[in-house]
N, C-alpha and C positions, 0 to 999 in steps of 0.2 A: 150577401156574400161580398167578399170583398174583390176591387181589384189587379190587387196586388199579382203580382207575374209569379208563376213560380221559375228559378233560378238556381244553378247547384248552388252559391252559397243558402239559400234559404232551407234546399235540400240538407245541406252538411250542419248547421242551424238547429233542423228537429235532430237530426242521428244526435248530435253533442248532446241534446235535451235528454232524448232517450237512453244514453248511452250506448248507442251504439258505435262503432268502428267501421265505416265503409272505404273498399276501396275507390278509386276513379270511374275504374266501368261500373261500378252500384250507384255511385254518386248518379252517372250520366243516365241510366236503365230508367233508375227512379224518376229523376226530373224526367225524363219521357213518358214515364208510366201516369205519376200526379198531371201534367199537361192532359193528359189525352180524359182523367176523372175529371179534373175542374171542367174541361172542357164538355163531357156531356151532364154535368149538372149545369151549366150554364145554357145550355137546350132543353132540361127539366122547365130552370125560370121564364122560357118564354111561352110556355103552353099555358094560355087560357086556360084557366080555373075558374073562371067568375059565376058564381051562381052551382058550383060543385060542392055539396054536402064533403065533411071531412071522414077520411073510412080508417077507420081504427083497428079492423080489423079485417084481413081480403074475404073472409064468407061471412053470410049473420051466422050468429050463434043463437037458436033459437031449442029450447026442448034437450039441451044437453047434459041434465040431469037424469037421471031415470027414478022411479018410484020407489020409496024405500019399502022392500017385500020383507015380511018373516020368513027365515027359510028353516028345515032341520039341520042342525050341524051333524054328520053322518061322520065325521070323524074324529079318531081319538087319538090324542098326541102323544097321552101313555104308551100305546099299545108297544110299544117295540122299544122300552124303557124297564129295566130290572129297579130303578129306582123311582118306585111309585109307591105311595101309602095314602090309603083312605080318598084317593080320585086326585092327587098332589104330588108332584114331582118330590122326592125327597132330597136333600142335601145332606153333607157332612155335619155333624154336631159341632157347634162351636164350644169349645172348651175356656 
């Protein structure tokens, strides 16, 4: 990470990037706001990790599959269709 300050011009910098339009109080909120994130990622980098496996994901994923069963299919998609023929949805004739 770097350590560059954040500052309203660098603030007003990304808006122009982004296209955005900020006023002066957005200007000042934001550079308060980015201070106070750099600032606890900056407390993330000093916590001891050494010898800390990397976790890719916060629970194991183990058995999250289930077994593929055969079931009956008990319903019918015709059933409430005036346009059925021979177990098949029927359509308009193409002419």
């Amino acid at each position: 990470m770097s350590d560059a300050e954040i500052d309203r011009g660098m603030v007003r910098r990304v808006a122009e990037a982004a296209h955005l339009s900020l006023t002066d109080e957005e200007l000042e909120r934001y550079e308060r706001q980015l201070k106070v994130i750099l600032e606890a990622f900056r407390e993330l980098d000093e916590v001891d990790t050494q010898g800390v496996e990397p976790s890719y994901h916060p629970v194991e994923l183990e058995g999250v599959l289930r077994d593929d069963e055969v079931s009956h299919w008990s319903w019918d998609p015709l059933a409430n269709s005036a346009h059925r023929e021979d177990g098949y949805f029927r359509g308009p004739r193409i002419q």
